[in-house]
C-alpha positions in Angstrom: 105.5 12.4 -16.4 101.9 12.8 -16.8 100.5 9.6 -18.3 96.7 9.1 -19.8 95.5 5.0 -20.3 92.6 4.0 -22.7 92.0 0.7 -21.7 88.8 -1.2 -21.2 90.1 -4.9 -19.7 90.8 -4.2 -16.0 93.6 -6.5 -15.5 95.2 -5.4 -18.5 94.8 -1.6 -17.1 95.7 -2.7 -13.6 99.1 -4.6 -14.8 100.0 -1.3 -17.0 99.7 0.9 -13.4 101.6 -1.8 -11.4 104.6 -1.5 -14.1 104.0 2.2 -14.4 104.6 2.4 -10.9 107.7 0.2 -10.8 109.3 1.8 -13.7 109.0 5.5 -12.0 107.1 6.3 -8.8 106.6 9.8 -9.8 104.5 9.0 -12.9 101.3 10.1 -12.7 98.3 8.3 -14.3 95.7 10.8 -14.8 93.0 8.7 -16.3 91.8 5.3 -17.0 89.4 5.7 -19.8 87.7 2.8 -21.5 85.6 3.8 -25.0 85.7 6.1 -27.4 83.0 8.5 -26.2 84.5 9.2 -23.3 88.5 9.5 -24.9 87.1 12.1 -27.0 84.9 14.1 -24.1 88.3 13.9 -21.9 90.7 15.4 -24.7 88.5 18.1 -25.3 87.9 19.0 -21.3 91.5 18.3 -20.1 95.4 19.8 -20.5 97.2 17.5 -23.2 99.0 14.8 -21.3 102.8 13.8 -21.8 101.6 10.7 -23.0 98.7 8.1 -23.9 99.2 4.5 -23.7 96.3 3.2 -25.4 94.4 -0.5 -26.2 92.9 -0.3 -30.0 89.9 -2.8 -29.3 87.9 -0.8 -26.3 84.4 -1.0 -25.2 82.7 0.7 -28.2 84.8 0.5 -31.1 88.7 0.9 -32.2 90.7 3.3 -30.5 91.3 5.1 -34.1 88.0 6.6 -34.2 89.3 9.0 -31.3 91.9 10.2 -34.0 88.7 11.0 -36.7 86.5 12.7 -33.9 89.1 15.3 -32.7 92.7 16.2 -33.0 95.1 14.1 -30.2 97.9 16.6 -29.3 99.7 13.5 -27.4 102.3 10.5 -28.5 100.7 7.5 -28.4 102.0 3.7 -27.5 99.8 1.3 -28.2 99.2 -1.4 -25.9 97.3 -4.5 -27.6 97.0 -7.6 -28.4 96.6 -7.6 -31.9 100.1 -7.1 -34.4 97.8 -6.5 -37.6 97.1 -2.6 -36.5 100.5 -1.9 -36.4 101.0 0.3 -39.6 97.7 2.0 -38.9 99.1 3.1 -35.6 102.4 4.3 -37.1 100.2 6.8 -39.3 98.6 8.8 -36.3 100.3 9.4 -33.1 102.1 6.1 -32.5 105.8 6.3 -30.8 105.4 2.3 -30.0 103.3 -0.5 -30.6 103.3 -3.1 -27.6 101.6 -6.8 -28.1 100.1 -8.0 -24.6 100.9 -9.0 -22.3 103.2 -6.0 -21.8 106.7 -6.8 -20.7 108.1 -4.0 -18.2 111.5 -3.9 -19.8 109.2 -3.4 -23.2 107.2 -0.6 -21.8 110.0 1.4 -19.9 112.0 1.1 -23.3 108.9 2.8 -25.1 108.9 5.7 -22.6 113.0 5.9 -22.8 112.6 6.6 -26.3 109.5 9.1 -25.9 111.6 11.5 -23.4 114.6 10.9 -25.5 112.9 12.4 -28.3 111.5 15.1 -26.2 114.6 16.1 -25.1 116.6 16.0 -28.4 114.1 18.2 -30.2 113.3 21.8 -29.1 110.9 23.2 -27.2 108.7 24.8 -30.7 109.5 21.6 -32.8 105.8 20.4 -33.8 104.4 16.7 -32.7 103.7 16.2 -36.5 108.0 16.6 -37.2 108.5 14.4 -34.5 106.8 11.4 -35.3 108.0 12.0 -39.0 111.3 11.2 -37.8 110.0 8.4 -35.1 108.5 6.3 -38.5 111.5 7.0 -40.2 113.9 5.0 -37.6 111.1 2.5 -37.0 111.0 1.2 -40.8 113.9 -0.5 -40.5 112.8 -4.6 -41.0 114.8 -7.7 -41.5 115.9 -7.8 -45.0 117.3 -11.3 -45.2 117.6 -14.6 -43.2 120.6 -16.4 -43.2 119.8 -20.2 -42.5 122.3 -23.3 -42.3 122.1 -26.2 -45.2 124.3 -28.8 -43.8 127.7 -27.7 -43.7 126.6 -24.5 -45.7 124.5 -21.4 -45.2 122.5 -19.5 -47.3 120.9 -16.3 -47.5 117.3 -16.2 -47.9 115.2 -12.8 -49.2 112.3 -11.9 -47.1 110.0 -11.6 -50.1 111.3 -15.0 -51.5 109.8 -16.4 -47.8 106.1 -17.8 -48.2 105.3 -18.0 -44.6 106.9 -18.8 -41.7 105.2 -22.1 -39.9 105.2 -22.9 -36.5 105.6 -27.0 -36.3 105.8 -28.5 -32.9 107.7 -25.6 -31.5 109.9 -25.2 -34.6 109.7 -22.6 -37.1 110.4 -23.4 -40.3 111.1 -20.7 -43.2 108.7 -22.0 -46.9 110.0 -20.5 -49.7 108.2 -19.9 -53.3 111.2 -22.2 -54.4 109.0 -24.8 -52.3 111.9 -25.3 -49.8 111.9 -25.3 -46.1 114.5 -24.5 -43.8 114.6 -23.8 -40.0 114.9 -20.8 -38.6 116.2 -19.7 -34.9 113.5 -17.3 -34.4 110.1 -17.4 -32.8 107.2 -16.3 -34.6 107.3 -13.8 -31.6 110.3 -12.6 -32.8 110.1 -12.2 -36.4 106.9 -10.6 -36.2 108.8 -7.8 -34.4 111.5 -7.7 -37.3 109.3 -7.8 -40.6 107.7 -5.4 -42.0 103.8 -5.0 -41.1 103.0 -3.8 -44.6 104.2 -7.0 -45.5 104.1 -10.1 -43.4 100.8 -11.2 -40.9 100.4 -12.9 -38.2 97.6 -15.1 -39.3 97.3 -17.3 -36.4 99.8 -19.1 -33.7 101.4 -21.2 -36.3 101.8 -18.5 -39.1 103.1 -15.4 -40.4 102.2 -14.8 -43.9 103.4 -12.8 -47.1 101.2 -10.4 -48.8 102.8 -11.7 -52.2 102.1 -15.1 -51.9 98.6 -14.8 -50.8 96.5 -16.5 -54.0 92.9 -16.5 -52.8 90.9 -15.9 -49.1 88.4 -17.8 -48.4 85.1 -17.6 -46.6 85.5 -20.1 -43.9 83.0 -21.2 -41.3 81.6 -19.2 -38.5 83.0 -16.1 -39.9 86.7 -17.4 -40.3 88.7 -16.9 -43.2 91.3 -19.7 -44.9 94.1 -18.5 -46.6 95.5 -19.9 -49.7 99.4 -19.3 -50.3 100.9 -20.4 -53.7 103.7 -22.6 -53.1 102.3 -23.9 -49.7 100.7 -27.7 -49.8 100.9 -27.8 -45.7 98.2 -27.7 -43.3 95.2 -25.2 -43.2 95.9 -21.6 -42.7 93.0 -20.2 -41.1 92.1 -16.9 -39.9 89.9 -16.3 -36.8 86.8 -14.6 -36.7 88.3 -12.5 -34.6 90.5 -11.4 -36.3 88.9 -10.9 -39.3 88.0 -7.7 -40.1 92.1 -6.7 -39.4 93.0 -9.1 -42.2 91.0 -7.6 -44.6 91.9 -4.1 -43.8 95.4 -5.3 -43.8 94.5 -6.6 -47.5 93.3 -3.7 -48.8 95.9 -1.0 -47.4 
């Protein structure tokens, strides 16, 4: 397998060889590219690899501007750090979307199901019809929590959940009821089980609903604080860093 990485962080790009490696010995990186300038310059001078595993923030921009300068003919899994990109990937070349720092059993799973898919289509079946059907099984998110009440459980709606808080290592489910529960997940987890288009993860201690958001603020030194109706807790703030994703997230 002939593998091409866009990566600008060096340990980041060294850790994704070492588990290349590990995975399969006869995977070949071709590349280690770090911008967008030079993405572009190498699709347009070099043989289409098998696959690109890809950072979004690189040295000169996102790595989406390399999908509005030129036509990538490769699947894509995105290797990065931040979850709010994660339905932006899935509308270009995206087969994955891995949060750092990449797991090997996470990675090698990601290339299981890129030469799965390679070998259950044909040989003349276009990239386009392929990742068609690759969204199709990914848009499958948790629909409902089930949560225990005592001796009872119920059966909470995912758009009935406010946000999910992180408190002292516990995460408890808000509702627009104004009820809390506790959940068994991580915020780890359930960001991997919700649907992007939907939920956020605005900072270590929450993931938010799109619903439920009543204002942004402008916070200081370029942060943002998020207003959720229902939710009389602590501050939920956004980091500067993060910023710009939010809003993009916002306005999709």
């Amino acid at each position: 397998m002939k593998i091409l990485i866009i990566e600008d962080e060096a340990p980041a790009y060294r850790r994704l060889e070492k588990i290349l490696i590990e995975i399969d010995p006869e995977i070949q990186i071709l590349e280690v590219l770090d911008s967008v300038e030079e993405s572009v310059k190498w699709f347009q001078t070099n043989a289409v690899p098998d696959v690109a595993l890809m950072d979004i923030q690189i040295s000169d921009g996102i790595s989406f501007q390399i999908f509005e300068k030129i036509e990538v003919k490769c699947p894509v899994i995105f290797t990065t750090a931040f979850d709010e990109y994660m339905m932006r990937a899935f509308k270009v070349n995206s087969i994955d979307y891995l949060l750092k720092p990449i797991k090997k059993e996470e990675l090698e799973q990601a290339l299981r199901k890129f030469k799965n898919l390679r070998n259950t289509f044909s040989a003349d079946t276009n990239l386009t019809d392929i990742l068609k059907q690759i969204s199709r099984s990914e848009a499958k998110y948790k629909g409902r929590f089930l949560v225990k009440l005592g001796d009872k459980m119920l059966s909470i709606r995912s758009e009935d959940v406010v946000c999910f808080h992180s408190r002292h290592g516990v995460v408890h489910i808000v509702t627009k009821s104004g009820k809390t529960y506790l959940s068994d997940f991580t915020l780890d987890d359930l960001i991997t089980q919700l649907d992007p288009a939907v939920f956020y993860r605005a900072n270590r201690q929450f993931i938010i609903h799109a619903d439920h958001i009543q204002a942004v603020h402008r916070y200081f030194k370029g942060k943002l604080l998020v207003e959720l109706s229902g939710f009389t807790g602590e501050d939920i703030i956004v980091s500067s860093e993060k910023a710009a994703g939010f809003k993009e997230w916002l306005d999709q």
